[in-house]
C-alpha positions in Angstrom: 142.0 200.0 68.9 140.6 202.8 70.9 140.4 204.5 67.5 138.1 202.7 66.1 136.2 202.4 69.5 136.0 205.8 68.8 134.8 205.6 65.1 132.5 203.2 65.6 130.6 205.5 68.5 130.9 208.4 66.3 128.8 206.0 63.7 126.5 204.9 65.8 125.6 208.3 67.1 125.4 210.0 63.5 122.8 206.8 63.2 120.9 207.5 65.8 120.7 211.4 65.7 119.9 211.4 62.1 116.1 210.6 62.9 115.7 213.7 64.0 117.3 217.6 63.9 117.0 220.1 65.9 118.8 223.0 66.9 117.6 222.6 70.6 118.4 220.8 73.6 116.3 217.3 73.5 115.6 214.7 76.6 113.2 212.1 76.2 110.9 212.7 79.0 108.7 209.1 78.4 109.9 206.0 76.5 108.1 203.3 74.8 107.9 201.2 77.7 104.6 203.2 78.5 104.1 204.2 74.9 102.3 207.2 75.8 99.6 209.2 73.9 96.6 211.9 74.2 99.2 214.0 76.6 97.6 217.3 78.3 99.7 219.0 80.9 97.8 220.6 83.8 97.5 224.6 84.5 100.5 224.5 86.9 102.9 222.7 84.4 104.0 220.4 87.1 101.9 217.7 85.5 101.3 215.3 82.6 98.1 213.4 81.9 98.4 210.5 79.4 97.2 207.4 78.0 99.4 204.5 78.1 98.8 202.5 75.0 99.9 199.6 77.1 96.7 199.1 78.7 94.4 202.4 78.0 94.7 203.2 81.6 95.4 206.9 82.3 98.3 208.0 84.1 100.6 211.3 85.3 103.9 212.4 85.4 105.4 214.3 88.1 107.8 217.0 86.1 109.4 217.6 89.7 109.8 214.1 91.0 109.8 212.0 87.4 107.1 209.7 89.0 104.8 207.9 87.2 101.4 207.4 88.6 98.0 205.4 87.3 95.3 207.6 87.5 92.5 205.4 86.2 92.0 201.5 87.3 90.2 199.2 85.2 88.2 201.9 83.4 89.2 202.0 79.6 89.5 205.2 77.7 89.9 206.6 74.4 91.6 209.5 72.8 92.2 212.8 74.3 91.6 213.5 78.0 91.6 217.1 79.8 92.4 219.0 83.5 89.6 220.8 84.7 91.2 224.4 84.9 91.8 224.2 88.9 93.6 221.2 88.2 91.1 219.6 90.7 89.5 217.1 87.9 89.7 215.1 84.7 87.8 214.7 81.8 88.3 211.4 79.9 86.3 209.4 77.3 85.0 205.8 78.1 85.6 203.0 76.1 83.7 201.9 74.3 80.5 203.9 74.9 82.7 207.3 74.2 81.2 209.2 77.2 82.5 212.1 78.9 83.1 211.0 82.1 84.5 213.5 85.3 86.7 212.4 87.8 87.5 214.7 90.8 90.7 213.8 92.8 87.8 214.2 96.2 87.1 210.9 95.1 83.4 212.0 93.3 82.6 211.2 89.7 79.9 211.8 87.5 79.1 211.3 83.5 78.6 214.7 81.8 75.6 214.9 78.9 74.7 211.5 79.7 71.0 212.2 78.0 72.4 213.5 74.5 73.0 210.2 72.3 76.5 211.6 71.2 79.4 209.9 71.1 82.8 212.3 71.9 86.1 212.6 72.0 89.2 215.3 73.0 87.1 217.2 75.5 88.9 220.7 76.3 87.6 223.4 79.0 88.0 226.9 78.2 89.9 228.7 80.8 87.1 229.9 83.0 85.6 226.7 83.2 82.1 227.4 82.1 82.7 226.2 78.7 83.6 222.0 77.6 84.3 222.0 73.9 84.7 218.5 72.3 84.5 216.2 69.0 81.1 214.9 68.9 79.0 212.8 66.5 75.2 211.9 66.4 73.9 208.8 65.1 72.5 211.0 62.6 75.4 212.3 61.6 78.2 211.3 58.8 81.2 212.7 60.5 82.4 214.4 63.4 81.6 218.1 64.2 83.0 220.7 67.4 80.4 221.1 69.8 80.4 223.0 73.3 78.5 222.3 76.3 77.8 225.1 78.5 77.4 223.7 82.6 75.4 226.9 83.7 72.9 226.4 81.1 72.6 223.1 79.8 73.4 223.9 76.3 75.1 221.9 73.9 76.1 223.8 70.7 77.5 222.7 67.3 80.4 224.9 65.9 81.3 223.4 62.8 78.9 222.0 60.0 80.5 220.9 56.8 84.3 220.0 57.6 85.5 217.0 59.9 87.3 218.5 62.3 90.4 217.3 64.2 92.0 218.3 67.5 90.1 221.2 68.8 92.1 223.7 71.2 91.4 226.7 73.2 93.4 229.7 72.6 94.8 231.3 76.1 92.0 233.8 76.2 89.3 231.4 74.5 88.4 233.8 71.8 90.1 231.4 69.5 89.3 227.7 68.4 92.2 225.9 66.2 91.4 222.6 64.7 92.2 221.0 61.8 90.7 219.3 58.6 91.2 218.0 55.3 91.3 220.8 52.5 91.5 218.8 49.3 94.4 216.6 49.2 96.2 218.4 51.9 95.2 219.2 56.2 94.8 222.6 56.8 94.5 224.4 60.4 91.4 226.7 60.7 91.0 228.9 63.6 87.0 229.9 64.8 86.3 232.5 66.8 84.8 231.5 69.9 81.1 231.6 68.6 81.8 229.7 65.5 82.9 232.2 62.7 86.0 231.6 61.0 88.8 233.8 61.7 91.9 232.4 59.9 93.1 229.3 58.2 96.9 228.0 58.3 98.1 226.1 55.3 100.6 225.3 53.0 100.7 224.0 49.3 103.2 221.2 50.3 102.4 220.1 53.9 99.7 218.4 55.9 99.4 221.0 59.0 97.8 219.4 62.0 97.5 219.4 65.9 98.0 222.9 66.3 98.2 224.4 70.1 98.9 227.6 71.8 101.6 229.1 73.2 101.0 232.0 76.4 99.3 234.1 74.0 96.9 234.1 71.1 99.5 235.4 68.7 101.7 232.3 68.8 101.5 228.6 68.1 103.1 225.6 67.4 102.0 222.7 64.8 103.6 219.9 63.2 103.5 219.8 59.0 104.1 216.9 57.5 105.2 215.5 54.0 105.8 211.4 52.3 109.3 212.1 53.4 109.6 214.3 56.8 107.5 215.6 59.7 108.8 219.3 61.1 107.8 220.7 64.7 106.9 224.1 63.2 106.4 227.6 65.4 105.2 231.0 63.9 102.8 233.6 64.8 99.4 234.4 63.4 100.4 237.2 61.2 102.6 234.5 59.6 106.1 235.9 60.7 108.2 234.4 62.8 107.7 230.9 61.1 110.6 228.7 62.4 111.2 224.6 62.2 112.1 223.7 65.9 112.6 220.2 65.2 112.8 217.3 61.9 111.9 214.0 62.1 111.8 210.9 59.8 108.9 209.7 62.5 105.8 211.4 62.4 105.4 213.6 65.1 102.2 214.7 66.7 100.7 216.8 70.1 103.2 219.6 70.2 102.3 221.2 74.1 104.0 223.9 75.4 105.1 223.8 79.2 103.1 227.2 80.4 105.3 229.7 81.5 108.2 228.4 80.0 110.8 227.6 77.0 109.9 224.5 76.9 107.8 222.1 74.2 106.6 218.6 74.2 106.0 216.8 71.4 105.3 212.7 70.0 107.1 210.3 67.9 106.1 207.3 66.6 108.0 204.8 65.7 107.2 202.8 62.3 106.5 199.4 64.9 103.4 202.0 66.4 105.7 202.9 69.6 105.3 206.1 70.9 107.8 208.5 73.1 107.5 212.0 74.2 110.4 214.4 73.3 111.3 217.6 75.3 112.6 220.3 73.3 114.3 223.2 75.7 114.2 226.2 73.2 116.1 227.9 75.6 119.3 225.9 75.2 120.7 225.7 72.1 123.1 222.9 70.5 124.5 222.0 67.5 126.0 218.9 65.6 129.9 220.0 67.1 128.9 219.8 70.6 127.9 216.2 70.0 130.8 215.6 68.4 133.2 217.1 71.0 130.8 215.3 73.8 131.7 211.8 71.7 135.6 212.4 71.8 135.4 213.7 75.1 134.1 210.6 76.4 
């Protein structure tokens, strides 16, 4: 009997681990009971900022204590939010006007660029500050373009002209902007410099490459590429060496973030029924398909 206890655990774990590979320790740090999205840790790492798609409130995660707490009440948002980068404040989109809206944890709020008749989305400040980049879209305008507002001087300046461009990101010294767009049939990353030139494009003849981000320098990055059949977690450098799958998946995967000053990545699943968790990949901890199996007859 206990034998095919045994086989039947062995089963249901080669089940359950086939949806996704990896060669590195995994947790699940949220579940699809809050079905989180839009996740943007904070400049300490001891943070997460997300959207529950439960209720389109925003809310944090406490890496040190596991607690989750609701940040905004009654407010609706959409898409990306962002930390300021003192970690003192929060930039988040209303729904369904798709303003920038501050909120400082002092209690004081205030709409940013409330004159310009532009609608935005995945606000991002560069790391001194003085710079918000975001996806913005006129009325006047067919699709969606990179703009960024500088606070000192009032400006608000259009990077991109003839691409629709995706999930913009600051490189650690903000010389770089990644984002990505369609390039024919396939998604391609581009990287800008800071003023709007293009410095490099990332793709690949047989994968969609999107939501790039950065790791703790501008030479290294981490994207998902995705095909009909899988979606990979994919980390190389700019140079293209180093290229290395970190993780496969039969659910697409999306928002890679690395944990600053670690060996750690974040990453989301969705589910086919729309439900969304948020993996934790330690890349400093290996494993391998035996050490689940000796963990199974172990137990």
């Amino acid at each position: 009997m206990r034998f095919w206890v045994l086989l039947f655990c062995l089963i249901f774990s080669l089940s359950t681990t086939a949806q996704y590979s990896s060669f590195y320790r995994m947790d699940t740090l949220l579940s699809e009971q809050v079905n989180p999205q839009f996740s943007v840790i904070n400049q300490a790492g001891t943070k997460l900022l997300f959207t529950s798609s439960v209720d389109s409130q925003l809310y944090f995660y406490d890496f040190n204590t596991t607690v989750i707490q609701q940040f905004t009440n009654g407010t609706k948002t959409v898409g990306a939010s962002c930390w300021s980068p003192d970690d003192e404040a929060i930039v988040f989109v209303t729904h369904p006007e798709r303003q920038l809206k501050q909120q400082f944890f002092a209690g004081e709020s205030r709409f940013l660029i409330p004159e310009r008749a532009i609608k935005a989305n995945a606000p991002q400040f560069n790391h001194e500050g003085n710079l918000l980049m975001f996806i913005g879209q006129r009325q006047s305008q067919q699709h969606t373009h990179i703009y960024t507002y500088d606070f000192k001087y009032d400006n608000l300046n259009q990077l991109t002209r003839n691409v629709v461009a995706e999930n913009p990101r600051w490189s650690p010294t903000d010389k770089l902007i990644s984002f990505n767009t369609k390039d024919g049939l396939v998604t391609k990353i581009v990287l800008l410099n800071w003023y709007g030139a293009v410095y490099k494009e990332i793709k690949s003849d047989s994968l969609n490459l999107i939501d790039a981000n950065w790791a703790d320098s501008d030479y290294k990055m981490i994207y998902v590429g995705y095909n009909e059949r899988r979606h990979y977690l994919i980390s190389s450098r700019l140079n293209g060496e180093g290229f290395s799958v970190l993780l496969e998946s039969k659910f697409p995967l999306s928002n890679p973030i690395w944990i600053p000053n670690s060996e750690k990545v974040l990453v989301t699943c969705t589910n086919y029924a729309g439900e969304r968790i948020i993996l934790k990949l330690n890349l400093d901890e290996q494993t391998t398909f035996e050490d689940i199996l000796f963990k199974i007859l172990q137990e």
